[in-house]
Structures are given as structure tokens and as C-alpha cells.
C-alpha positions as CSV (number, residue, x, y, z in Angstrom):
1,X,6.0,24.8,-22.5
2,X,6.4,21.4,-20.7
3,X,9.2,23.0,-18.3
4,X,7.0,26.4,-17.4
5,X,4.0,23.9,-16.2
6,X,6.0,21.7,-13.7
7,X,7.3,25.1,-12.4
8,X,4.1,26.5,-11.8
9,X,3.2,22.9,-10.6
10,X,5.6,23.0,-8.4
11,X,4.5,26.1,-6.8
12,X,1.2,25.5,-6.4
13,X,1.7,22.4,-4.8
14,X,2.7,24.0,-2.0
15,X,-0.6,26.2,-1.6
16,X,-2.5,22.9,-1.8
17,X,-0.6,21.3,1.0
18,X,-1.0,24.1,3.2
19,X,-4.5,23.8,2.3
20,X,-4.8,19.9,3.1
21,X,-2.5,19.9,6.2
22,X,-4.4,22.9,8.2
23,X,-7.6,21.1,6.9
24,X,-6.7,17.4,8.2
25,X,-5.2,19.2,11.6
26,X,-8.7,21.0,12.1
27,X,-10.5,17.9,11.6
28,X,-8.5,15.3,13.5
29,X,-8.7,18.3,16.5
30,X,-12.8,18.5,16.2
31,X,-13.1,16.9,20.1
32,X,-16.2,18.3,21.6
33,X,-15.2,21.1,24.0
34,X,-12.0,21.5,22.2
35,X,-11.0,23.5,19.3
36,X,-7.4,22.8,17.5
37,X,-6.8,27.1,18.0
38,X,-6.8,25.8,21.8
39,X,-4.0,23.9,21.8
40,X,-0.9,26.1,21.0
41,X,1.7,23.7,22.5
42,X,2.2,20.4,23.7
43,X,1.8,22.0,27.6
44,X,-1.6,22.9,27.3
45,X,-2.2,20.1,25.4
46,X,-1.3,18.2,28.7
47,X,-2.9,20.1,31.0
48,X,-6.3,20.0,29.2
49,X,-6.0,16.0,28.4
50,X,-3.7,14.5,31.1
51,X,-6.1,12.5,32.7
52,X,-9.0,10.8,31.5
53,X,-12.4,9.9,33.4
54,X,-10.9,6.7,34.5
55,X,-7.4,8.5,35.6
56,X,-5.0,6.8,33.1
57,X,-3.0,9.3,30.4
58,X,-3.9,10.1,27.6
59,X,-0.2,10.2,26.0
60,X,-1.4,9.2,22.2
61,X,-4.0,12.2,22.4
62,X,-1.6,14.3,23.6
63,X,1.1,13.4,21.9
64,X,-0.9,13.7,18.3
65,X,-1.9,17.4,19.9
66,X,1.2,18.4,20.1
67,X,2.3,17.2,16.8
68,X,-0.6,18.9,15.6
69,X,0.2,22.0,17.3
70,X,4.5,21.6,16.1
71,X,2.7,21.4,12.2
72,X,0.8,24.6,12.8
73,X,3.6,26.7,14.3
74,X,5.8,25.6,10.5
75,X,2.8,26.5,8.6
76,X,2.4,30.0,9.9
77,X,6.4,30.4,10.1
78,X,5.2,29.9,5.9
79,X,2.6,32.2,5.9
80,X,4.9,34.4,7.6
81,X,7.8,34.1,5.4
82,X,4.9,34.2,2.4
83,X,4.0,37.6,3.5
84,X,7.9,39.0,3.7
85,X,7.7,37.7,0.4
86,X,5.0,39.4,-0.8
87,X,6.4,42.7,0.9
88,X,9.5,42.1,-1.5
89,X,6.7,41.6,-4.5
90,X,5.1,45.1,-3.6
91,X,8.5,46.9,-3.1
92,X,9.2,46.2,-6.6
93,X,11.7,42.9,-6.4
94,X,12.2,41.7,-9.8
95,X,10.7,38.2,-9.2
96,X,10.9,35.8,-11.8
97,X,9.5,32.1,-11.7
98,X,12.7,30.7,-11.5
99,X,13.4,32.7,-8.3
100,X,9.9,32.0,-6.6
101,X,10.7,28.5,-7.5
102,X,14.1,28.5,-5.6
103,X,12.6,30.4,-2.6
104,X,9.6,27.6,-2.6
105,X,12.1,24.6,-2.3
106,X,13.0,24.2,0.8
107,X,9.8,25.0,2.2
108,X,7.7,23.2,-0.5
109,X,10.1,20.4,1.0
110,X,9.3,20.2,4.6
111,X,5.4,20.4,4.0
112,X,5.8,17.8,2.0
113,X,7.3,15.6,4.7
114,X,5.0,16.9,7.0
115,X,2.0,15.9,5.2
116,X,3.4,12.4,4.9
117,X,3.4,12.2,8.6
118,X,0.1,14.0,9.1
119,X,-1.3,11.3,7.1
120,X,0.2,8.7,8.8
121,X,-0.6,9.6,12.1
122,X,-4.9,9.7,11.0
């Protein structure tokens, strides 16, 4: 039925923009000699790219790096929730689609704002 697909739709939009943001993240990061894995926080971000060869900051690299690096810390705070999820699955939780539904919400919400803003700062 029409209902069952956007459910299901729903849910798999989320896996997609996992997909696209870690994707976009790992390509806007490709600077030679740095990798985005690298740059865990906005700190190291700044110690690795405060100054550039003619001594003036860098503060929109290092800014976007530690954007970057905010965006990765939510998605593996989903993979991690994901997994406690899947823990439930295995234990033998009665999930239905309904419920995965209403468990994917809120974070189906934020990576959907985030992606909007990971666009927008390409």
C-alpha cells in the first residue's frame, strides 16, 4: 500500500543521508597531507591549519573542519544508537515498522538539517 511505501521511504532516507553526508565530509576533507579521520575536533583542526605559508589564519578552513568533525561525532552517535537498536532486534524486541519509524524521527530529522548545511557550506 501507498502508506507502507512512504514508511519504508522514510526509513531509508535516513541510510542514504548517512551515506551522502560522510561521503561529501570525506571529499570536501581530501587536502593533501590531511585525512578527514585526522581531524577529530575543532582543536586539532587549529593546530594543524592555524597558520598558513604567509602567516594569516585560516579560520574558514578551520572553521569548515570543525563543522565537519561536529557532523561526524552525530553520525556515529547514529551508528551508535543503530547498533543498540539492533541489540534490541536480536534480543527479540517485537519491532514493528511503525515503531522503527518513531525511533527514526528524530534522528532522520537532524540529518536532514545537517545535510542542508553540509550542502551549503561546499
Amino acid at each position: 500500500s501507498t502508506s507502507i511505501r512512504q514508511l519504508v521511504g522514510c526509513v531509508c532516507e535516513i541510510g542514504w543521508l548517512c551515506k551522502r553526508l560522510r561521503e561529501t565530509i570525506d571529499a570536501s576533507t581530501a587536502q593533501p597531507g590531511i585525512v578527514a579521520q585526522d581531524v577529530p575536533d575543532l582543536f586539532l583542526a587549529l593546530r594543524l591549519n592555524a597558520l598558513d605559508s604567509g602567516g594569516e589564519l585560516m579560520l574558514e578552513f578551520t572553521v569548515t573542519l570543525g563543522f565537519y568533525s561536529a557532523v561526524k561525532i552525530e553520525l556515529t552517535d547514529y551508528y551508535r544508537s543503530l547498533a543498540a537498536l539492533e541489540n534490541q532486534i536480536g534480543e527479540g524486541s517485537d519491532l514493528t515498522l511503525h515503531r522503527l519509524l518513531a525511533w527514526v524521527k528524530g534522528p532522520l530529522e537532524k540529518l536532514q538539517i545537517l545535510n542542508i548545511l553540509v550542502v551549503c557550506s561546499i
